[in-house]
The first five atom37 places (N, CA, C, CB, O) and aatype in JSON, in Angstrom:
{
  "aatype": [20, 20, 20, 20, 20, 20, 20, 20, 20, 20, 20, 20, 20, 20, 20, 20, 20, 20, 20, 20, 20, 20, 20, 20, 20, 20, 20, 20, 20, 20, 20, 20, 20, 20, 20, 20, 20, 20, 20, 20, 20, 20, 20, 20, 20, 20, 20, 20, 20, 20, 20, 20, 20, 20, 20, 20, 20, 20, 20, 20, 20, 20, 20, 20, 20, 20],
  "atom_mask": [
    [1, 1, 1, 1, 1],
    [1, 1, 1, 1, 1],
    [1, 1, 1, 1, 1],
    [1, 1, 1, 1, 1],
    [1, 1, 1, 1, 1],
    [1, 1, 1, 1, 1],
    [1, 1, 1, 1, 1],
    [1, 1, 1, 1, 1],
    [1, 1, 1, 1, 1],
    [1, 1, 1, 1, 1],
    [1, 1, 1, 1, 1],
    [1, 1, 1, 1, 1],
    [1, 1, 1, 1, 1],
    [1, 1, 1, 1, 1],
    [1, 1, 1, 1, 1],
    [1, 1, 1, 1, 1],
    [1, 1, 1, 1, 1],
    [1, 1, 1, 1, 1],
    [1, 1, 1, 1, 1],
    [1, 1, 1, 1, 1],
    [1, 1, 1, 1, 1],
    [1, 1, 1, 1, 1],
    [1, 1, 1, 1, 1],
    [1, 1, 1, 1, 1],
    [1, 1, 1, 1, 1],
    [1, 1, 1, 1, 1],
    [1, 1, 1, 1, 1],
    [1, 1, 1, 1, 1],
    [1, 1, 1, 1, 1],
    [1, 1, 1, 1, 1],
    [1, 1, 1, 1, 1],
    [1, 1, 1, 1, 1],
    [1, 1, 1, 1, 1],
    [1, 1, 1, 1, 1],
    [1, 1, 1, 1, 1],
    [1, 1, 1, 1, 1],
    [1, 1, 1, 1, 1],
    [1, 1, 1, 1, 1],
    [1, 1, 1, 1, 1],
    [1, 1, 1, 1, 1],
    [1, 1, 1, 1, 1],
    [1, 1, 1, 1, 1],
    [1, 1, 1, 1, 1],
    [1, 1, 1, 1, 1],
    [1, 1, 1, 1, 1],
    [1, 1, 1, 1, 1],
    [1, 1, 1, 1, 1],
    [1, 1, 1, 1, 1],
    [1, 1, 1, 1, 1],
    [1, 1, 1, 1, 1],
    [1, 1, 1, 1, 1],
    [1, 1, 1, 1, 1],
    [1, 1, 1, 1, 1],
    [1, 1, 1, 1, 1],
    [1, 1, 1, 1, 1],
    [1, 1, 1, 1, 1],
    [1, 1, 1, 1, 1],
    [1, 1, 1, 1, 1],
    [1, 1, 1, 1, 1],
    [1, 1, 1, 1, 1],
    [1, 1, 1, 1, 1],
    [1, 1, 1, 1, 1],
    [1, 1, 1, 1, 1],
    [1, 1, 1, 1, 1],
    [1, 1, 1, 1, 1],
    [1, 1, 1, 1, 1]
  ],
  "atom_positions": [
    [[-4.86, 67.08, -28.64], [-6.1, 66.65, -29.25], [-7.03, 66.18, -28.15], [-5.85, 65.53, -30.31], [-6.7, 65.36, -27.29]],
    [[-8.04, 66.68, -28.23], [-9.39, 66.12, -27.07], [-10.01, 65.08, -27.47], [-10.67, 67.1, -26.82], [-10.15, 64.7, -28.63]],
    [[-10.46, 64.48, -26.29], [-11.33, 63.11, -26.47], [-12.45, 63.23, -27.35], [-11.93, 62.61, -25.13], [-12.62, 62.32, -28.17]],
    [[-13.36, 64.36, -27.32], [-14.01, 64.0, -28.37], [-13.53, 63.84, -29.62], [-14.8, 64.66, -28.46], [-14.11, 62.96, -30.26]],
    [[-12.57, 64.46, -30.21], [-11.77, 65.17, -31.45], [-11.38, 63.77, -31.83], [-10.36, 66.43, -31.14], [-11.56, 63.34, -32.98]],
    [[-10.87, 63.1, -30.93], [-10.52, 61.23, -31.37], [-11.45, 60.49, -31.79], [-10.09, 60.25, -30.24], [-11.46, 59.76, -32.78]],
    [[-12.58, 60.74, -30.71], [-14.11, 60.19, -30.98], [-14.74, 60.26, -32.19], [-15.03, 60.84, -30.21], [-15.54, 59.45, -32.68]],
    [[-14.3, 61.31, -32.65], [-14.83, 62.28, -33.64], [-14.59, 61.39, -35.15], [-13.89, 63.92, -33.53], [-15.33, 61.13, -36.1]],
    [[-13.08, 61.09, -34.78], [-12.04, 60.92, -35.63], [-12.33, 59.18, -36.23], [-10.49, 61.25, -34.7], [-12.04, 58.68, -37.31]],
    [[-12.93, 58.67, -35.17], [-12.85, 56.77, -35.09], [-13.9, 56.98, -35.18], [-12.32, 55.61, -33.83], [-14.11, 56.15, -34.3]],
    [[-15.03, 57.38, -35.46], [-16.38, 57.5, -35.79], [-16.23, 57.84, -37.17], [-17.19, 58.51, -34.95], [-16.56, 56.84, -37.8]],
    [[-15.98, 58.55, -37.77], [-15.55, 59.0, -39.31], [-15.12, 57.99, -39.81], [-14.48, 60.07, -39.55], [-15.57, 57.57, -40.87]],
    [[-14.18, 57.38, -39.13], [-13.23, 56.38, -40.36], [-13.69, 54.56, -40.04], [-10.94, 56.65, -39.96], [-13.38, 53.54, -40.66]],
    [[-14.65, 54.78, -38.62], [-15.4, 53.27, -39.23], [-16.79, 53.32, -40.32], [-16.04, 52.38, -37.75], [-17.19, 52.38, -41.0]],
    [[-17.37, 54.72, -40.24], [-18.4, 55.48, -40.69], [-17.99, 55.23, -42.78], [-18.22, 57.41, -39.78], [-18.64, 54.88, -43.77]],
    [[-16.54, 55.69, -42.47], [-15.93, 55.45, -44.48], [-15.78, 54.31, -44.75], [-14.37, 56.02, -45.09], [-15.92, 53.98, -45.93]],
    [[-15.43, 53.29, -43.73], [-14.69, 51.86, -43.71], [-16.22, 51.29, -44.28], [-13.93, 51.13, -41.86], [-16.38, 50.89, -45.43]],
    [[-17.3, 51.33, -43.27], [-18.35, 50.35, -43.95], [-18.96, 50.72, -45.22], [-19.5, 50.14, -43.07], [-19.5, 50.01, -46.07]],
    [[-18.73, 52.12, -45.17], [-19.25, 52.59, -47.11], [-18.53, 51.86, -48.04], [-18.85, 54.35, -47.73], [-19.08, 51.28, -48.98]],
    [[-16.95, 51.85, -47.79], [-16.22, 51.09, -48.76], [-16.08, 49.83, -48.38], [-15.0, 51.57, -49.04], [-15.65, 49.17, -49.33]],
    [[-16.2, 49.36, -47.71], [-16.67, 47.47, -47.89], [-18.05, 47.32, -48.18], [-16.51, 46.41, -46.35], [-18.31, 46.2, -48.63]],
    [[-18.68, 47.83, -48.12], [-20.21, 47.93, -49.35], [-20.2, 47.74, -50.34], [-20.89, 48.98, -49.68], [-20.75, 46.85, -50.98]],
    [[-19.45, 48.7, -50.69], [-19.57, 49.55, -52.04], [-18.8, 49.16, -52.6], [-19.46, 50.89, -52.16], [-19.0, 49.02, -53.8]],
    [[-17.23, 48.67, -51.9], [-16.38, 48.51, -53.42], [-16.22, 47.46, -53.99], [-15.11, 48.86, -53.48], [-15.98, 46.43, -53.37]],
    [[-16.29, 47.5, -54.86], [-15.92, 46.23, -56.69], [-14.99, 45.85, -55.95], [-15.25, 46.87, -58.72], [-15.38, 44.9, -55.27]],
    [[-13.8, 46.16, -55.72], [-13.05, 45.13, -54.93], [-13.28, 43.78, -53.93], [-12.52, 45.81, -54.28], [-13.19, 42.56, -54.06]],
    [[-13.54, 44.49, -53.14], [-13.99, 43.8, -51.62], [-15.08, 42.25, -52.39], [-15.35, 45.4, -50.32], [-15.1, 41.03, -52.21]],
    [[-15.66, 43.03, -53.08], [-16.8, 42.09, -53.67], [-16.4, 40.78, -54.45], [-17.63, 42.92, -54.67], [-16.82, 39.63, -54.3]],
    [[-15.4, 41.34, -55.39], [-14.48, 40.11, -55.69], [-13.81, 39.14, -55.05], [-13.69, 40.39, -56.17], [-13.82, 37.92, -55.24]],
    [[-13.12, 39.92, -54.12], [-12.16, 39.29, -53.25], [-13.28, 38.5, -52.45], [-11.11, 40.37, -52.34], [-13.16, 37.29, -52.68]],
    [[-13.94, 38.67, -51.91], [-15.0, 38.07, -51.3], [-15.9, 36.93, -52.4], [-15.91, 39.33, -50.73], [-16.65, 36.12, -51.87]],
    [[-15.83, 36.94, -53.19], [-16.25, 35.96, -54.4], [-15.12, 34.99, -54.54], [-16.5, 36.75, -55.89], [-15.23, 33.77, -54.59]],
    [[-14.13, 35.63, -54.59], [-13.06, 34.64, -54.73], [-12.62, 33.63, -53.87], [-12.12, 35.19, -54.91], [-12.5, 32.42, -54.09]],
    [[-12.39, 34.28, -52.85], [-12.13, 33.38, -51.72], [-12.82, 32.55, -51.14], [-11.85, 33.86, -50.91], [-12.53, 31.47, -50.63]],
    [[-13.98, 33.22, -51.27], [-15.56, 31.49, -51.2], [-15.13, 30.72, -51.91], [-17.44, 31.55, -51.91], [-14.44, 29.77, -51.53]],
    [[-15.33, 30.87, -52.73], [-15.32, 29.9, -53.94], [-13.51, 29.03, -54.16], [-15.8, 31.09, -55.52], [-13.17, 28.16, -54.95]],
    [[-12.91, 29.59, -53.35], [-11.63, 28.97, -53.13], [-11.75, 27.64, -52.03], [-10.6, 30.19, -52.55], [-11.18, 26.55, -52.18]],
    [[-12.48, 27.96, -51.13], [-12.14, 27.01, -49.77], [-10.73, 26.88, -49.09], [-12.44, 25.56, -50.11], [-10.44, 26.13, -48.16]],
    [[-10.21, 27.45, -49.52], [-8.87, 27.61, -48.69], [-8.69, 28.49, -47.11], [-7.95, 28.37, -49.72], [-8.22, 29.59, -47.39]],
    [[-8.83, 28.39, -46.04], [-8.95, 29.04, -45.2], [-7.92, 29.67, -44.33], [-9.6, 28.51, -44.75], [-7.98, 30.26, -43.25]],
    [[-6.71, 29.29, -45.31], [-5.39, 29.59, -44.86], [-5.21, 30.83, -45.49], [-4.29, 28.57, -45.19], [-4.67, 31.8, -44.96]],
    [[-5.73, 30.79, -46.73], [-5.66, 32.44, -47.72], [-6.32, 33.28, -47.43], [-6.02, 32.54, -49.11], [-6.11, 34.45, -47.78]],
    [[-7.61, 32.78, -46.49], [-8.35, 33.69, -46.47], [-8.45, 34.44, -45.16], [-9.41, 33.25, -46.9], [-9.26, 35.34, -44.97]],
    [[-7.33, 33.9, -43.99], [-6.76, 34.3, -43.12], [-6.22, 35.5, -43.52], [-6.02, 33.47, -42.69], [-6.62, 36.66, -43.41]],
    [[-4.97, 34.88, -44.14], [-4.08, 36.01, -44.66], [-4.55, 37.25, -45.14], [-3.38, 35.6, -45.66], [-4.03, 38.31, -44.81]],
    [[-5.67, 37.15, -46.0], [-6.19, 38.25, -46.65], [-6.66, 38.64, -45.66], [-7.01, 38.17, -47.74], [-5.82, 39.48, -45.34]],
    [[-7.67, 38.68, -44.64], [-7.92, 39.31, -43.84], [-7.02, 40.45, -43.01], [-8.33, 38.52, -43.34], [-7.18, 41.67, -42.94]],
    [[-5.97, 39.53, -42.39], [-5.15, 39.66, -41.82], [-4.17, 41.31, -42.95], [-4.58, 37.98, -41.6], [-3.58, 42.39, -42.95]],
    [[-4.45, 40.75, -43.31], [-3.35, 41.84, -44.49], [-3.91, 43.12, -44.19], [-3.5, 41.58, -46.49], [-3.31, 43.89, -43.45]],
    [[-5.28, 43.49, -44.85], [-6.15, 43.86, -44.89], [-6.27, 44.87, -43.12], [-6.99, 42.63, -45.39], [-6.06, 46.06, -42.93]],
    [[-6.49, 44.29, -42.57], [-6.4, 44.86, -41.11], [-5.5, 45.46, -40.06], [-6.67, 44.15, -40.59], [-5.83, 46.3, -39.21]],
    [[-3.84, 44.69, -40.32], [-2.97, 45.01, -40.31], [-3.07, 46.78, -40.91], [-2.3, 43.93, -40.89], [-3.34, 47.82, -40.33]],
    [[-2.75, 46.51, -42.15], [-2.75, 47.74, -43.13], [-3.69, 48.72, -42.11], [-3.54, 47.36, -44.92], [-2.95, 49.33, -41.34]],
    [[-4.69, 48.94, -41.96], [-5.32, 49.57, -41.34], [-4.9, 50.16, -39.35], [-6.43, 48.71, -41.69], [-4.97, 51.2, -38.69]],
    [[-4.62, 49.19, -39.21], [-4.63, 49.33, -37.64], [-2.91, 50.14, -37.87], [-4.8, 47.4, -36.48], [-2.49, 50.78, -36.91]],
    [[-2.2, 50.07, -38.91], [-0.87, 50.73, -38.99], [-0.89, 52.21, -39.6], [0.05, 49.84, -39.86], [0.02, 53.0, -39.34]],
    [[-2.13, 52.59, -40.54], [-2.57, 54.01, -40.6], [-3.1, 54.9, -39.41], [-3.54, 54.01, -41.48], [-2.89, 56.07, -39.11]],
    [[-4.2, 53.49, -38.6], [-4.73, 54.71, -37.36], [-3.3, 54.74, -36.54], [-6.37, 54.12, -36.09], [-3.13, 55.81, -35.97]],
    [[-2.53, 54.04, -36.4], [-1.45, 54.48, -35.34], [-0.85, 55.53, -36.22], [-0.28, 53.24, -34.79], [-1.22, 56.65, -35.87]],
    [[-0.09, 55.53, -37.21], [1.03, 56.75, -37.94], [-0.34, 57.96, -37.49], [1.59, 56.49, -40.36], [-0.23, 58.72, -36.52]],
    [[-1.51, 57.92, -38.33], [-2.39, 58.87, -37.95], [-2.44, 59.77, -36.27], [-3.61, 58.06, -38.2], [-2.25, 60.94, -35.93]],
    [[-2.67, 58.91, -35.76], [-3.27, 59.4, -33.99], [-1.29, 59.7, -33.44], [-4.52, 57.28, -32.6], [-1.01, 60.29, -32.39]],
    [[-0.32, 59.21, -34.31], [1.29, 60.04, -33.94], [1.11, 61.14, -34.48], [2.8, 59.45, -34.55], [1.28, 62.13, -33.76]],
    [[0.71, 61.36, -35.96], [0.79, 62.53, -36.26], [0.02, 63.79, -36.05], [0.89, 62.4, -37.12], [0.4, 64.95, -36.22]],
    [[-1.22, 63.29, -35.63], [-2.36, 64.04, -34.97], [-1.91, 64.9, -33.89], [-3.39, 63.1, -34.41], [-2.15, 66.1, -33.71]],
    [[-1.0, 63.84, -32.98], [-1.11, 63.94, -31.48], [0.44, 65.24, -30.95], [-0.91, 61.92, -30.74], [0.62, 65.53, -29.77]]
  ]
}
């Protein structure tokens, strides 16, 4: 796989990432909720979850790509 083709690839999927933290009914809640919680230990976690999850697709992804 070529450098651009990666480029290509992490441009696309931060390009979908900010459409769907826009856009989704989810995110929006969860983000309602957790304000309105004040807990900053949960809202670690959720983050954390959240990103994790992600940073463990682009790796399986860029193995199976590669």
């Amino acid at each position: 796989m070529t450098t651009s083709a990666v480029l290509k690839l992490i441009g696309t999927g931060i390009g979908l990432g900010i459409v769907h933290v826009l856009t989704g009914p989810d995110h929006l809640s969860a983000i309602a909720t957790l304000s309105a919680s004040n807990n900053s230990f949960t809202s670690f976690f959720w983050v954390y979850d959240g990103e994790s999850g992600i940073a463990l697709d682009f790796c399986w992804l860029v193995g199976f790509l590669s």
